[in-house]
Phi, psi and omega in degrees: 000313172331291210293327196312297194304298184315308148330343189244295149000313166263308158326316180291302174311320162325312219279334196298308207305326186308282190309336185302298166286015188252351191105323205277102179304084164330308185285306168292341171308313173306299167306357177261314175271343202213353191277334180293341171274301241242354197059173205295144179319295137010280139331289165309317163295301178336333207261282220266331205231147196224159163212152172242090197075009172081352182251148201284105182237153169245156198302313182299311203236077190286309125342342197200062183281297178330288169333295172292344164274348192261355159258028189226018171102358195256126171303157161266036144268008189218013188274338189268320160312326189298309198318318181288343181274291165338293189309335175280335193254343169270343175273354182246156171300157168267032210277327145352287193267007173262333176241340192258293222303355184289299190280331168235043177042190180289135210299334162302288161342277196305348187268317181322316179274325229241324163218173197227155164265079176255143200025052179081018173221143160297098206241142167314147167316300191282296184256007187034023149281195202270135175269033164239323168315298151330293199275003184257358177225010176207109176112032164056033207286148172279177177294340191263341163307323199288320156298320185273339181293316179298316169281000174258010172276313177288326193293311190296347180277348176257008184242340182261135199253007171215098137278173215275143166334145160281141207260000000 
């Protein structure tokens, strides 16, 4: 089960760079287009949405998810990044919002503000440290939480389109 989440995990990231180059903050599209119905992204998939076979089904539109997003308030350039961003958020744990989100509001938020990606590692903004160094001394995380916390920190930093500059 481990690799299947690992696997879904790197399928999304592919389908992201489409939004990375398209411009588009995801986390925020969502909460602009879709959060007054559907609630935090995040949730909803947990709750509502399954993947299969590597593709995104929902309970109503088991076949035709896509389809029904692109007819569903969603440009259709943004139908296969939300998807992946979903298909990433029924595959991670929630623990971002079970150990952080008290203290650092939503995990979009703090990344926008709080971290950058230098020379290929995810570092604080402010102390320019490594947040896996970090995170090994702070929010009581154990190790393999501390690995999961980085790839679901990198994955929202690659779904959000302006983090903040390395300093």
């Amino acid at each position: 089960m481990r690799r299947l989440g690992v696997w879904l995990v790197l399928f999304a990231f592919a389908r992201l760079s489409q939004a990375a180059v398209a411009g588009v903050d995801l986390h925020d599209y969502w909460d602009q287009r879709c959060k007054e119905c559907h609630g935090h992204a995040g949730a909803f998939a947990r709750r509502f949405l399954r993947v299969e076979n590597g593709h995104l089904l929902g309970a109503h539109h088991q076949n035709d998810l896509d389809v029904f997003l692109r007819n569903h308030y969603l440009a259709d350039a943004l139908v296969a990044p939300v998807s992946a961003m979903l298909i990433a958020q029924v595959a991670t744990s929630p623990l971002y919002g079970e150990k952080c989100a008290r203290c650092h509001a939503s995990a979009a938020d703090f990344v926008r503000k709080s971290l950058v990606v230098k020379n290929g590692v995810l570092v604080g903004v402010s102390s320019a440290r490594n947040v896996a160094d970090y995170l090994a001394s702070h929010g009581g995380l154990g190790p393999a939480e501390v690995r999961t916390m980085v790839e679901t920190l990198t994955r929202v930093r690659n779904e959000v389109s302006d983090p903040p500059k390395s300093r």
